[in-house]
Structures are given as structure tokens and as C-alpha cells.
N, C-alpha and C positions, 0 to 999 in steps of 0.2 A: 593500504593496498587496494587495487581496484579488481573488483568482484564483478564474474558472469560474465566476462570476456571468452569470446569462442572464435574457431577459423575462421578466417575470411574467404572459405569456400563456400560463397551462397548455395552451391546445385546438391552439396551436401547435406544441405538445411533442409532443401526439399523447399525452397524458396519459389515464389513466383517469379516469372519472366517479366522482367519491368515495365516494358512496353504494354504488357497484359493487363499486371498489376494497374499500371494507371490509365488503361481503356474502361477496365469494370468500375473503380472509382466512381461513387455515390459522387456527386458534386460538395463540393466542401460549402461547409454550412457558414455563415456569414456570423462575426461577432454579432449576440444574441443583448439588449441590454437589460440589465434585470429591472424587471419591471413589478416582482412579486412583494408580496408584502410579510410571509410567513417564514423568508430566509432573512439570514444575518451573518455576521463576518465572525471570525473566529475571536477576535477581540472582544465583539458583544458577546458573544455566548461566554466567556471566561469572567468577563463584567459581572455577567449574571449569577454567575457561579458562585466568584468570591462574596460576593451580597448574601447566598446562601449561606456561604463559609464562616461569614461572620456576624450572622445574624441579625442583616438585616432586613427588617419586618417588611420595608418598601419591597425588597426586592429589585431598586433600580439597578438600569444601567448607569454605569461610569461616565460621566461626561469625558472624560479622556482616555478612550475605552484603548489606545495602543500601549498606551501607559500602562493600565490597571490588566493586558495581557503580559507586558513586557515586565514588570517589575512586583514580586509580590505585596498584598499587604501586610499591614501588623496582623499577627494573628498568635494565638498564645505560643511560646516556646517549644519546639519541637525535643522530643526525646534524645537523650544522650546520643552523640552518633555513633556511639562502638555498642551502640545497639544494633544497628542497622549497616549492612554494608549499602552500597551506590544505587540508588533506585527505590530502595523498599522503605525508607521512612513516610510514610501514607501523611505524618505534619508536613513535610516538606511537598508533597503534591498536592495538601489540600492549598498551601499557602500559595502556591500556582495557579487554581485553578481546577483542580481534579474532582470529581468528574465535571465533566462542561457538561454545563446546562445548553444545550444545543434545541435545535427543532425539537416540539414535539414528533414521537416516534409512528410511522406508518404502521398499519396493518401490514404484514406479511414480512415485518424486517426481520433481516439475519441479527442484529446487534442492534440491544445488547442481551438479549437473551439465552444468545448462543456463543458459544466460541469456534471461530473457521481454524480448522488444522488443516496445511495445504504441503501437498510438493511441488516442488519448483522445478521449472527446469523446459527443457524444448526436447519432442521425441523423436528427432533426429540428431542428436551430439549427448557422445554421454559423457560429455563433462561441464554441458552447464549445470545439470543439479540434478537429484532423485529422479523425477519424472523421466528422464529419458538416460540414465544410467541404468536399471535394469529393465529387463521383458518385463514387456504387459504385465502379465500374471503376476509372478513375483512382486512388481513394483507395487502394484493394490493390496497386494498380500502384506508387504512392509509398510502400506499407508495406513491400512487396516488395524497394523499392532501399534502403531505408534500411536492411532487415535486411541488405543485401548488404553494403553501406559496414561493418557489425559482423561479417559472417563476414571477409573481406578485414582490417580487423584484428585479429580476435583469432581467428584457423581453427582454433586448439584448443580450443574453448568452442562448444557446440551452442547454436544461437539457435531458439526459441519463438516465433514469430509470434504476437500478441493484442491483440484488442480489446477497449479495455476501456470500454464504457456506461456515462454515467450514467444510471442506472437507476429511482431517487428523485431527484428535484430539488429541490432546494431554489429557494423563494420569493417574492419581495416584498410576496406579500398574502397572506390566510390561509385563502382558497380556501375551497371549503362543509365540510369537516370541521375548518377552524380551527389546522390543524398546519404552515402556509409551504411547503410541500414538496406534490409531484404524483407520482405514480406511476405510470410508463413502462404503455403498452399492451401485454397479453401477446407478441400477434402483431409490435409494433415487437421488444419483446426475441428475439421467437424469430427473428426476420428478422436482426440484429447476427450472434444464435448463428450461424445460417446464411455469415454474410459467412466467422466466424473459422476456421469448419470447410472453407471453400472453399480459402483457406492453409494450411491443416493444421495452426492454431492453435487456443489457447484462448478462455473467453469472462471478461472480470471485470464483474462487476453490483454496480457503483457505488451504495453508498447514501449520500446526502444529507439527512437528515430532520427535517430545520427546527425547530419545536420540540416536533417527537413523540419517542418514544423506540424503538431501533433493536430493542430488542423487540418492538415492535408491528410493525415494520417488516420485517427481514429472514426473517418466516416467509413473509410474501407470496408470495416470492420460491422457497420452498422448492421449487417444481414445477419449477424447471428447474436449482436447485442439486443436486439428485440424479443429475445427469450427470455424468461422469467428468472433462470437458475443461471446468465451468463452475467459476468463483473469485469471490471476493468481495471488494470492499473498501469501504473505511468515511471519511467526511471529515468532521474535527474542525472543520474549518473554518467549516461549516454543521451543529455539532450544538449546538443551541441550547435546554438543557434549564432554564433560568431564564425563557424567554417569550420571549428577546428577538427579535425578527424576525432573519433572517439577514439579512445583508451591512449590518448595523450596527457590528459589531464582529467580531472573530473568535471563533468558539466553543471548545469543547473536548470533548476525552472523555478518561475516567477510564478506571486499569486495568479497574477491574470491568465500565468497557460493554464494552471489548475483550475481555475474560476470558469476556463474557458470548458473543460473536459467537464465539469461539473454541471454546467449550463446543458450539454448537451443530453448528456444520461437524464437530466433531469425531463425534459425536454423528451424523448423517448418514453419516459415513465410514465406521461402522462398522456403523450398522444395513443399508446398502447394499453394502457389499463394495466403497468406490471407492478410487481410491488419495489419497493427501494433496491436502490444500485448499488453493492458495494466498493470501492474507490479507494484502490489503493495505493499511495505516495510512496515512494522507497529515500531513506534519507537514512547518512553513515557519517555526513559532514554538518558542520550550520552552513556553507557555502552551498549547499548542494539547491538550501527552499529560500527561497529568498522573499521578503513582507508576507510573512507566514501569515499574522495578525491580520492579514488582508482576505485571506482564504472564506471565501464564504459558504457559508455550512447552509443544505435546502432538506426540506423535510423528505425528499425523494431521493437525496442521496444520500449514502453514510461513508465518510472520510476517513482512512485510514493513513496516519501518520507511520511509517511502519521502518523497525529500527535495525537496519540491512548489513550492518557492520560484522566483520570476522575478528578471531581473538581470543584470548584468554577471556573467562567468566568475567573478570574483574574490568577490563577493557569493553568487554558490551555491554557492562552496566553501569560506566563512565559514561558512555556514549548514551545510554538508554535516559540517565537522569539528565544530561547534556540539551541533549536535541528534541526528545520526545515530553519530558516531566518540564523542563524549562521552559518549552515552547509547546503549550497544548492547542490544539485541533481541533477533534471531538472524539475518536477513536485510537488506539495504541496500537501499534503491531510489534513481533519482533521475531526478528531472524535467527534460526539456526544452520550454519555449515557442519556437514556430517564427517568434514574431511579437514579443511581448512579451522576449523576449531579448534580440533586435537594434532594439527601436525606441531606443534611444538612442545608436545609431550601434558599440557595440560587439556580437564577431564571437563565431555563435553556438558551442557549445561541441560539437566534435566527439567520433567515438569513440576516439579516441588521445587526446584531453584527459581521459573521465573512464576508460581502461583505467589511468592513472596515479593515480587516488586508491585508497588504501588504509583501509580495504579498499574491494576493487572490486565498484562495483554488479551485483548479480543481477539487478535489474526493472532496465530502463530506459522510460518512457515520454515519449509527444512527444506535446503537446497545440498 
């Protein structure tokens, strides 16, 4: 089922006037080519991993490094499986690849030291998620206890208070510039930023971009991405680079749009002096990322693979060892619906249920 669909009433979004929207428009930044020498592709870094996994003293990489993401090696037997339900056998992630040996870690990074608890959601519709289902007040009050329920399990893992905006919406009509997608009013986004700094959180500025392309789209955006505490993420779901309207089908994104989003934050971090960018991918399908193993990981940005699917327990964690443990990155995420979880009468998934998959999610978000 497809998840985070809202009205096609953009002026109820509190959306920009398109015309507006694309006069303020930063000029769109031209494919960037990587020219650095301390990034690497998510293939290498899993390369490197399994070298560790298996004890090798070289620590090479794979000469067929799509290979050696895509397919695990031998590595000793993993435990009975009616040990472990779907996700949590930590032999089977290590034999993946888990954890990735990615860049070395920045000064000033959220992850992995920390765990991000966020709500989701846009605060003009209260039915895309948390963040704009209740008042202010209230809503921080409920982000507040649910971060508590995560310190209270796991008190050696610093939790990260955030919010994360959709910030680009995706559409059911094609609005006056023709692209399915509306783009959030400055003053809405800076009032979100406002909420997450009240917590002494971060901010993630959600793009959805119908059928424009996230080039066009995430420079908009650059005025408040030049903050230290603001993050991005991106949904395949609704990127619909063929025409098709969104919530037709499910969309998708390619390494290179992600490579592309990831160039640019990188690119910001550095012209700006900030610390790493966190980067968030939303994935429920394998059709959604497509040459994952292409995905190139920079020491300025931190990727989050992050696992967006609704369901019985037992279904997000099909999906969690499916898409996320099968196909590693460098970061985990994983989604909870507060509503759509429990509507078919099963119970929804606490934080003791996902502190047992392996590997254990970094982002957690509740929509």
C-alpha cells in the first residue's frame, strides 16, 4: 500500500505559489563529478566490511566489489533460525556486510553515536503523520515520551530528538508549474525548524517531487540547509521521473539521483564549515532504489537507508531484512505508523522489538 499520500489541496498545505516558488529558486546546481578521493560507493565500503567479517588481515577491497555487496560470503553458519525471527539474526547481517565500513566518521556526526527519534509528518494536514496530527504543544509532549520509552531501553545510546517535514509534496494534480508536487512556505518550514530546536533537535526537509527532478528541487531548499542542525531526505515513492502522476504506482530513484543529493550536501558542508549531513532514503519496495551498490557514501554525509513500509511486525521485518540487511548502505532506518500498523488489530512494534534486529536501527521514525 502506498504510504504519506495527502489532498491535492496545495493552499491547504500552506504551499508556495509556483510562480514564487520558482522566481526565489537558487539556480539549480549542475551535475557535480566526484573528483574526491576519501568517498567510496556502497559496494566498496561492504567490500571492506566483509574483509573484516572474515578476517582478513589485508583488509582489501573486492575486486568485484557489486558482487561481494550483492551476494554474501562464506562465513561460519549462522544460528538456528527459530532463534531469530526476520531481521535479528546479527550471522546473517554480518554475512552481508553489517556494519559498513564506510568513511571515516566526522567530527560533529549525529551517527553513529547517537540514535535520531523523529516525527513525521507536515504541519498543515493531520493525516500525513505525528508532526501535524496534534498541536504544537502536545505533539512535542508526545515526541518527548516516546524519546523517553528509547532512553529507558537502551540508556547507552544518546537519542536525537527530530522532526522531520515534508517539505515538497507530492500531488494528485499538476498544479500551475505542471510537476504533481507543492512546495512548503518558507515561514511554515522555518516555524517546523523552530518546533525541533525547542527539543534540542534536528530539522529533515522532506522532498517529494512528483514528476520534477530533485535537482530542480533541493536547491530551493539550500537557505535553510546551510544550518548545522538541518538534514535532508528524499522519497522514492513519489519520484516520478517518467510523467506518471504520483500515487499511481510506486516510483523510484536511481543511484545517481542519490549520488546527485549527496554531492550537493556534501558540497554545502564544506563550503560552510558544518558538521555531516544526515540523508535520509525512504525504501518499502526493492523497485523503489535501484544500483544501490552504486550509492556513494562521503565522509560529510551520513546515508540513511530507512525502512518506510506499514504492517504487521512480522511484515516490516520481512521487509527490514529484504531491503535494508540484504542491501546495505551505511546507515539503517526504520519506520513506525501509529495508526496504520495496528489497524488490522495486530500490536504495534515497540522499542525492545526493533533494539533486537540486527543491525540495529540508527533513525527511527513514527508517522
Amino acid at each position: 500500500a502506498l504510504s504519506g499520500c495527502v489532498e491535492d489541496d496545495v493552499s491547504s498545505l500552506g504551499a508556495q505559489d509556483d510562480e514564487t516558488a520558482e522566481s526565489d529558486t537558487t539556480a539549480t546546481v549542475p551535475e557535480i563529478p566526484v573528483a574526491d578521493t576519501l568517498s567510496m560507493t556502497a559496494a566498496e565500503a561492504v567490500a571492506n566490511s566483509l574483509a573484516v567479517n572474515t578476517g582478513d588481515s589485508a583488509g582489501q577491497v573486492a575486486t568485484d566489489t557489486t558482487a561481494a555487496a550483492s551476494e554474501p560470503v562464506s562465513a561460519p553458519a549462522p544460528a538456528p533460525a527459530s532463534r531469530y525471527s526476520a531481521g535479528e539474526d546479527p550471522a546473517f547481517a554480518e554475512r552481508y556486510g553489517w556494519p559498513v565500513e564506510g568513511p571515516a566518521t566526522l567530527p560533529g556526526a549525529i551517527l553513529p553515536a547517537n540514535r535520531i527519534v523523529c516525527y513525521y509528518g507536515n504541519p498543515n494536514s493531520t493525516g500525513m503523520g505525528a508532526l501535524g496530527q496534534y498541536p504544537k504543544d502536545e505533539m512535542l509532549t508526545r515526541l518527548r515520551d516516546q524519546i523517553a520509552e528509547w532512553e529507558q531501553a537502551d540508556p547507552d545510546t544518546p537519542v536525537k530528538p527530530c522532526l522531520h517535514m515534508v517539505s515538497s509534496v507530492a500531488q494528485g494534480e499538476p498544479g500551475t508549474a505542471g510537476h504533481y508536487r507543492a512546495i512548503m512556505l518558507d515561514d511554515h518550514v522555518e516555524k517546523v525548524y523552530d518546533w525541533a530546536k525547542e527539543v534540542g533537535g534536528i530539522l529533515i526537509v522532506d522532498l517529494q517531487v512528483g514528476t520534477d527532478d530533485v535537482r530542480n528541487v533541493l536547491p530551493r531548499f539550500e537557505w535553510i540547509l546551510k544550518n548545522p542542525d538541518v538534514h535532508v531526505g528524499v522519497d522514492p515513492e513519489f519520484y516520478m521521473k517518467d510523467g506518471t502522476p504520483p500515487g499511481r504506482r510506486i516510483g523510484r530513484m536511481d543511484a545517481a539521483d542519490i549520488n546527485y543529493v549527496s554531492e550537493y550536501l556534501a558540497n554545502l558542508v564544506r563550503e560552510h564549515d558544518l558538521p555531516p549531513k544526515v540523508f535520509i532514503v525512504h525504501r518499502f519496495t526493492k523497485g523503489m532504489v535501484t544500483n544501490y551498490s552504486d550509492i556513494r557514501l562521503r565522509p560529510e554525509v551520513q546515508v540513511v537507508m530507512h525502512m518506510d513500509g506499514w504492517g504487521a511486525p512480522w511484515l516490516k521485518q520481512d521487509s527490514y531484512r529484504d531491503y535494508i540487511v540484504r542491501e546495505p548502505v551505511q546507515y539503517p532506518g526504520f519506520k513506525i505508523f501509529y495508526g496504520n500498523d495496528t489497524k488490522t488489530g495486530t500490536p504495534i512494534m515497540e522499542p525492545e522489538d526493533l533494539l533486537r534486529l540486527r543491525p540495529t536501527p540508527a533513525y527511527i521514525q513514527y508517522q
